[in-house]
N, C-alpha and C positions, 0 to 999 in steps of 0.2 A: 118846356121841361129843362130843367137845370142838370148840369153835369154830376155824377156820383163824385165823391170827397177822392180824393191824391192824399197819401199818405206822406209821399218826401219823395224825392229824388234816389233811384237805385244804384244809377250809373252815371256817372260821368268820361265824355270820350274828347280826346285830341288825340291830333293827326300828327303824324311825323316822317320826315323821309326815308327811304329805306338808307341812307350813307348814315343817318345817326342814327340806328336802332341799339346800336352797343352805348355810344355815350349816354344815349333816351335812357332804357335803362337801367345804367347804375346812377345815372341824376337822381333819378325817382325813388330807388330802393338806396343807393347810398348815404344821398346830398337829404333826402326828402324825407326818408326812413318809412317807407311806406314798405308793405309787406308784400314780396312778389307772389302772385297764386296762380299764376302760368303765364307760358309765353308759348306762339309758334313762331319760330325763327322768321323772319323776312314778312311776319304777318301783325303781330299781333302782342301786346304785351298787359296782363293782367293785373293789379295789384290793389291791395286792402287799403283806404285811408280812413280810420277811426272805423264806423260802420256801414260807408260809402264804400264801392268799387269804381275802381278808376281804371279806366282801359287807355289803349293809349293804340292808334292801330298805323300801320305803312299806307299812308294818303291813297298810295299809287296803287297797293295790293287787294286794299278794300273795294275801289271802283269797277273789279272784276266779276262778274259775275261768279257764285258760289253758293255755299248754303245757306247763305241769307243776302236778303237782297243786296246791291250793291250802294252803297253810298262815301261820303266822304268829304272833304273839306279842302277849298284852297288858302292861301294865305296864313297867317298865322291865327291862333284860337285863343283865348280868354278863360281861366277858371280861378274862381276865389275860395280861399281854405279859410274856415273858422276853427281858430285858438282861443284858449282860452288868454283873459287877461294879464296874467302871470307869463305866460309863455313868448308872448308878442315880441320883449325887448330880447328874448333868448332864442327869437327865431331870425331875427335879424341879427346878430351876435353868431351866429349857428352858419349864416347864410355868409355873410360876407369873410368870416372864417374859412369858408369854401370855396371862396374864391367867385362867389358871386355878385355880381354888383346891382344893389340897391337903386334903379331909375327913379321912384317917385317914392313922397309917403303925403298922404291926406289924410286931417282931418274929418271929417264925416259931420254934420252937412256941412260944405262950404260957405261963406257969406252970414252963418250966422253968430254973429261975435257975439249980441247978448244973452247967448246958454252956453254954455260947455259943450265942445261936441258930444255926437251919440257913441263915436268909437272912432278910429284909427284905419290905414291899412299902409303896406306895400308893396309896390309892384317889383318884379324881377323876370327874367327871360328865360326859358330851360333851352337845351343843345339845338331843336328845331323851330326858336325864336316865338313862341308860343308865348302870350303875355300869363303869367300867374302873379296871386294877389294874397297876401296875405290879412285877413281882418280879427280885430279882438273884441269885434261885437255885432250883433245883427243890425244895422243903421238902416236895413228896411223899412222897418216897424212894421207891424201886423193889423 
């Protein structure tokens, strides 16, 4: 029996220490411009990106048992944002404006010189060194 169809992704979650929950976020709603839609202090931080919810929670406060089970993450976490292709040179323009520094940009796929690549990205680091990525194309393919 095959699995019923997955519409998209609801949530997106990274972890963060409780010493950066103030810089976590106003990176995210200031730097990021995502839309805050709740926070518990020393827990938990909420916000809108496009029609994605993006969570962002205290590493240490989640491992607690609570009203939902307990989980959480070590080390730093990975998430990639898709822009549109008009936006890309103004999200890096946006970013290093802010005093962000641009670590990597790749083109999409690597190694293959005889096509154009499929899209672009760049990587950058928020306050609790969590790698994010910015891309101006789906270079998955479907």
């Amino acid at each position: 029996m095959s699995a019923p169809e997955l519409s998209g992704i609801l949530e997106t979650v990274l972890y963060y220490s409780g010493s950066d929950e103030e810089a976590t976020r106003r990176f995210y709603s200031e730097i990021m411009g995502m839309k805050l839609i709740g926070q518990t202090p020393g827990r938990q931080i909420f916000l809108r990106a496009g029609t994605s919810v993006f969570l962002l929670f205290n590493a240490e406060a989640t491992q607690k048992p609570g009203s939902l089970p307990p989980h959480g993450a070590t080390g730093p976490g990975h998430v990639c944002f898709l822009v549109p292709m008009s936006a890309y040179r103004l999200w890096r323009e946006h970013l290093a404006g802010a005093g962000v520094e641009i670590l990597e940009e790749v083109d999409w796929p690597p190694g293959r010189t005889e096509k154009p690549p499929l899209g672009s990205s760049f990587y950058f680091r928020d306050p609790s060194e969590n790698l994010l990525e910015i891309a101006n194309a789906d270079f998955w393919g479907r």
